[in-house]
N, C-alpha and C positions, 0 to 999 in steps of 0.2 A: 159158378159165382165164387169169389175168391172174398177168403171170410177177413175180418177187420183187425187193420194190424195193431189197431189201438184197443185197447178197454173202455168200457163207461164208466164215466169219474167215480163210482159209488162200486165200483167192484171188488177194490180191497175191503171194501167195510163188508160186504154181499158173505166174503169169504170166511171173515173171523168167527171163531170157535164160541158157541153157545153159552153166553154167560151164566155164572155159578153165582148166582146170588144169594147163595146162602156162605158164599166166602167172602172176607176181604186180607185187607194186609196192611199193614201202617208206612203211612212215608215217609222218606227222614226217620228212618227207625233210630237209635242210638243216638251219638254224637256225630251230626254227616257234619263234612269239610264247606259245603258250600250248599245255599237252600236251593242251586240251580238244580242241582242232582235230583230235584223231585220231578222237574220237566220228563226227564226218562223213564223213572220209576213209574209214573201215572202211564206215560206210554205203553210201557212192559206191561205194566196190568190189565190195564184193556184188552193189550193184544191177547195174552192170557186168557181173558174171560171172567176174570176176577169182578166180583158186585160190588164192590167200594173197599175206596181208599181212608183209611183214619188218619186225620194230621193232630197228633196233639202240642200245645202250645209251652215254651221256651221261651224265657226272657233273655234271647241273644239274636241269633238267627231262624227262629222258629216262630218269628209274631203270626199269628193264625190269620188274619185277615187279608194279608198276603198271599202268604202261603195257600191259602185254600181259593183265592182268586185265580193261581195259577190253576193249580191245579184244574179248574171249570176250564179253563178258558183252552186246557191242550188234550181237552177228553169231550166225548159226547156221547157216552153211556155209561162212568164208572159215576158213581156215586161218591157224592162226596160230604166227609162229616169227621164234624170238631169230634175230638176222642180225646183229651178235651180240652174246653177253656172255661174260664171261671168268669162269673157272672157281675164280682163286685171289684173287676180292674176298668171298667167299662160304663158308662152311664147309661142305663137300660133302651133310651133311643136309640143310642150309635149302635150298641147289638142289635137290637130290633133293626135298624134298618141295614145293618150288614149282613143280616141273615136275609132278608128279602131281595136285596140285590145278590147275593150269591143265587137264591132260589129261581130267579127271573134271569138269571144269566145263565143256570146249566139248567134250563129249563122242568124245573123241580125234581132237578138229582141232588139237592143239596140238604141235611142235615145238621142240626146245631144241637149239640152235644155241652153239655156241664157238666161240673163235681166238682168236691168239697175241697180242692186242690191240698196244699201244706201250712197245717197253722204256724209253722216255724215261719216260713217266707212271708206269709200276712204281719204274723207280728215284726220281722224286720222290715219289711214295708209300708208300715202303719196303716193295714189295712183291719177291717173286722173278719174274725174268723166267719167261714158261712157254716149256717145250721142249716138243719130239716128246712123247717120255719122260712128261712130267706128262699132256700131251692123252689118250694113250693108257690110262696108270692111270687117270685120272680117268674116262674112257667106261667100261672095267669094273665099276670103283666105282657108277657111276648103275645098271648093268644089273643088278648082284647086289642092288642094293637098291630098285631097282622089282620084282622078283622076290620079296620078301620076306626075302633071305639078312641076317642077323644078322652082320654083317664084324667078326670082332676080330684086333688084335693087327695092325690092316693099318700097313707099313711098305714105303712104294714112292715114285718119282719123286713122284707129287704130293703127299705127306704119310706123316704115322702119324699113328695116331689108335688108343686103347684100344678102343673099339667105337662102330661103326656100325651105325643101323637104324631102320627105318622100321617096315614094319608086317610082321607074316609070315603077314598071308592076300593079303598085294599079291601080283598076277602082272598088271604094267602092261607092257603094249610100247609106246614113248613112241620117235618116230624122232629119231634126235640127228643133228646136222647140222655138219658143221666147214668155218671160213670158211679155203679155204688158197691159198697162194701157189706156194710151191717143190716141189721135187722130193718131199720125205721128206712135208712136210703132204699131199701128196697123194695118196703113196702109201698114210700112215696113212687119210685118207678112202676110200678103196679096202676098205682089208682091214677095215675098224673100222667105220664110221658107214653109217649110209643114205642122208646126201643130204650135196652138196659146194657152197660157193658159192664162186664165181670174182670174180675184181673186174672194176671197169669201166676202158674202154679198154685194153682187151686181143684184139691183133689177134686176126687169123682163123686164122692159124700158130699163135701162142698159146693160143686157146681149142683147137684141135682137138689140139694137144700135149698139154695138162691131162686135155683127155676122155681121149684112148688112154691116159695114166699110170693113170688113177683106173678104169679098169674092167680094164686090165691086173694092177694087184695088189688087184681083187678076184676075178680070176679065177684068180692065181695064190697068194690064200686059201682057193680050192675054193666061190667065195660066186658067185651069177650076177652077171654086169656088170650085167645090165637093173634089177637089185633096188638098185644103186646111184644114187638121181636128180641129176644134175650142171647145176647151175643155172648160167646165163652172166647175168650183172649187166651190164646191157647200156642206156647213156643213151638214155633219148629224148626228141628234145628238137626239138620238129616247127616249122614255119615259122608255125601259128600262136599261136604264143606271140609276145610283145613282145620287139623286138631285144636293148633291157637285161639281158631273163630271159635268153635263150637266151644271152646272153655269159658270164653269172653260172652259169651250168649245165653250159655247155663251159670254156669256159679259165679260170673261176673253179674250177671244181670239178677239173680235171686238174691245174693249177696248184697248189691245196691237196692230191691226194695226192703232188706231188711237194716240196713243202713239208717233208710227214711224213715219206715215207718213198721219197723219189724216186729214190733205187741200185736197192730190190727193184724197183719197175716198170720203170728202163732193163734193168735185169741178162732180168728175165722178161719183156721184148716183144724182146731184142737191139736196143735203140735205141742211138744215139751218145752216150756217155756225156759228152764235148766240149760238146753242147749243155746238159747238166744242168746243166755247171758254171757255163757261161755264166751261164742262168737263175739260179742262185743267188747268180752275182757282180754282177750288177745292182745297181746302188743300190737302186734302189725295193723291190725284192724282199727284197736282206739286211737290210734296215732296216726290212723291215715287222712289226709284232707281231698277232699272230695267225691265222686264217683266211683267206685273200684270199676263197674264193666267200661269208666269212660278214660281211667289214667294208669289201673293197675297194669303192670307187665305180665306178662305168662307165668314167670317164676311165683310171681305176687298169688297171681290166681290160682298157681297150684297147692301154694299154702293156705289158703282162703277155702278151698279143696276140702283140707280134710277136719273142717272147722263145722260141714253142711253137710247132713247125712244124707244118703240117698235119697231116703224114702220123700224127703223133703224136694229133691229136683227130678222127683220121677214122674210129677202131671206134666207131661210135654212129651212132642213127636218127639222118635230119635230114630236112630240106624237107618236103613235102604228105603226109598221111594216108597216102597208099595206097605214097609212100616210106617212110615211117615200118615202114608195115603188112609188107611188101616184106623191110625189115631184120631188121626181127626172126623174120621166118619163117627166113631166112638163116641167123640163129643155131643153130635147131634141123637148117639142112640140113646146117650143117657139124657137127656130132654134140651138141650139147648137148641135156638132155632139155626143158627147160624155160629161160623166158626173166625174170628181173626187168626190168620197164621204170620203170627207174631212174633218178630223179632231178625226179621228178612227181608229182605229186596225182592220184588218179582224177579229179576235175575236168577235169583238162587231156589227162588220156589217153583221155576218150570217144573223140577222132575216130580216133587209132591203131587203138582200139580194136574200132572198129565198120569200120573198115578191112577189119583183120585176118580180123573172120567171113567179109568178102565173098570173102578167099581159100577160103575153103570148107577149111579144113586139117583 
């Protein structure tokens, strides 16, 4: 018998490598040229084996509702989820039901993600900064109304509104996810939401402070800790990448969240707040206009260089594959459930990647 020159349609999928879902990786990381670039990247990651993709949201070419449409629509097992978007650019229906048609369309791989975004851009926007307070209404609000609940007459931190409502045969469980920093976002992640993400460069003091807060007040909501997933957003930025990148990746990218928002990161690593200042008093730095990891040049970045002491861009993978592979297991030993390796393309994370299986975890 002469065996079959073709395949059955489902044999590439038959073949692909065991998903790692306790990994993801963001898409459209930085400033990409065009939001088509994530059709490939989602591709890359699946093939990978990679458990979700994070899109978070940009007011140019990163509107999330798109963006994370595609995304469902060229994958069928990466998960996918806001990393994040903010809750009060959006009138609480059109999230609610953009979260449920995402949910019904990657047949509940899909994830909606919020945080506290930039009060700088709210007030240029004349929007209201968001509190605790609104985070917390607002996560009831999505759950009565994936549930089918008809909300009237609602009057709470995140708004009034005469009536709310979606559909009242829905009974959707859609996991919400809050991006948080301090004590109270964290502890609301805990007792509220199902999954937490941490940011990058955040030591190892840091990340395992954040873990014990966020399963301590969900356990002191009567809710199991384990049912809480706590993501560490964790650089990796390996040795074979080109020096330019890996400068543009570290001290361009630490550099720009100290930019934004550089007190919350000294305040939450206890870093010397003396050297912030420094950094900010610099010529080159106060007088730069915008992004450093999105406009500065190499030269720029290697003065930017010696402005960010080590110790400060030392939470993240660095050097050979199997260091890379090595760090990020690290993360998870020091209590995080799952790891973002953050700040890359599936492209560039095969060799971490293929690392990490040979840890056998």
């Amino acid at each position: 018998m002469t065996e079959p020159t073709t395949r059955p349609p489902d044999a590439d999928q038959d073949q692909r490598p065991t998903q790692l879902h306790e990994l993801g990786f963001y898409g459209l990381a930085g400033a990409p040229r065009s939001p088509a670039d994530l059709i490939q990247e989602c591709r890359d990651g699946e093939a990978l084996g990679l458990g979700t993709v994070f899109l978070s949201e940009r007011f140019n070419i990163k509107e999330i509702a798109t963006i994370s449409g595609v995304a469902g629509a060229v994958t069928d097992r990466l998960r996918i989820a806001t990393g994040v978007t903010n809750h009060n650019t959006r009138h609480p229906v059109v999230t609610a039901s953009y979260a449920t048609t995402m949910h019904r369309l990657t047949d509940g791989r899909f994830v909606l993600g919020i945080g506290r975004g930039m009060d700088r851009m709210f007030d240029a926007f004349g929007l209201p900064r968001i509190t605790t307070a609104q985070l917390e209404d607002f996560t009831g609000l999505m759950r009565r109304l994936w549930h089918g609940e008809v909300v009237v007459g609602h009057d709470g931190p995140s708004g009034s509104w005469p009536v709310l409502a979606l559909d009242p045969d829905f009974r959707e469980d859609i996991p919400l996810l809050l991006s948080a920093f301090g004590p109270q976002s964290l502890r609301l992640a805990g007792r509220a939401f199902d999954e937490v993400l941490l940011h990058t460069f955040f030591t190892d003091e840091t990340l395992q402070r954040c873990v014990r807060t966020v399963k301590g007040a969900a356990e002191e909501a009567g809710r199991d800790p384990g049912d809480v997933t706590v993501w560490s957003c964790f650089a990796v930025v390996g040795d074979w990448l080109p020096e330019d990148l890996r400068l543009k990746k570290t001290v361009g990218r630490l550099a720009t969240y100290l930019q934004a928002y550089g007190d919350l990161m000294v305040r939450t690593n206890d870093w010397d707040p003396a050297v912030l200042a420094r950094f900010r008093a610099d010529p080159f730095v106060a007088g730069f206009r915008g992004a450093l990891d999105g406009k500065a040049t190499t030269a720029e970045l290697e003065h930017v260089a010696t402005l960010i002491p080590d110790e400060w861009l030392a939470p993240a993978a660095t050097g050979s594959p199997e260091q890379c592979a090595a760090a990020v297991a690290h993360q998870l030993d020091l209590g995080a459930d799952a790891v973002i390796l953050h700040g890359a393309a599936p492209s560039e994370l095969a060799p971490v990647v293929e690392a990490y299986r040979r840890l056998g975890r």
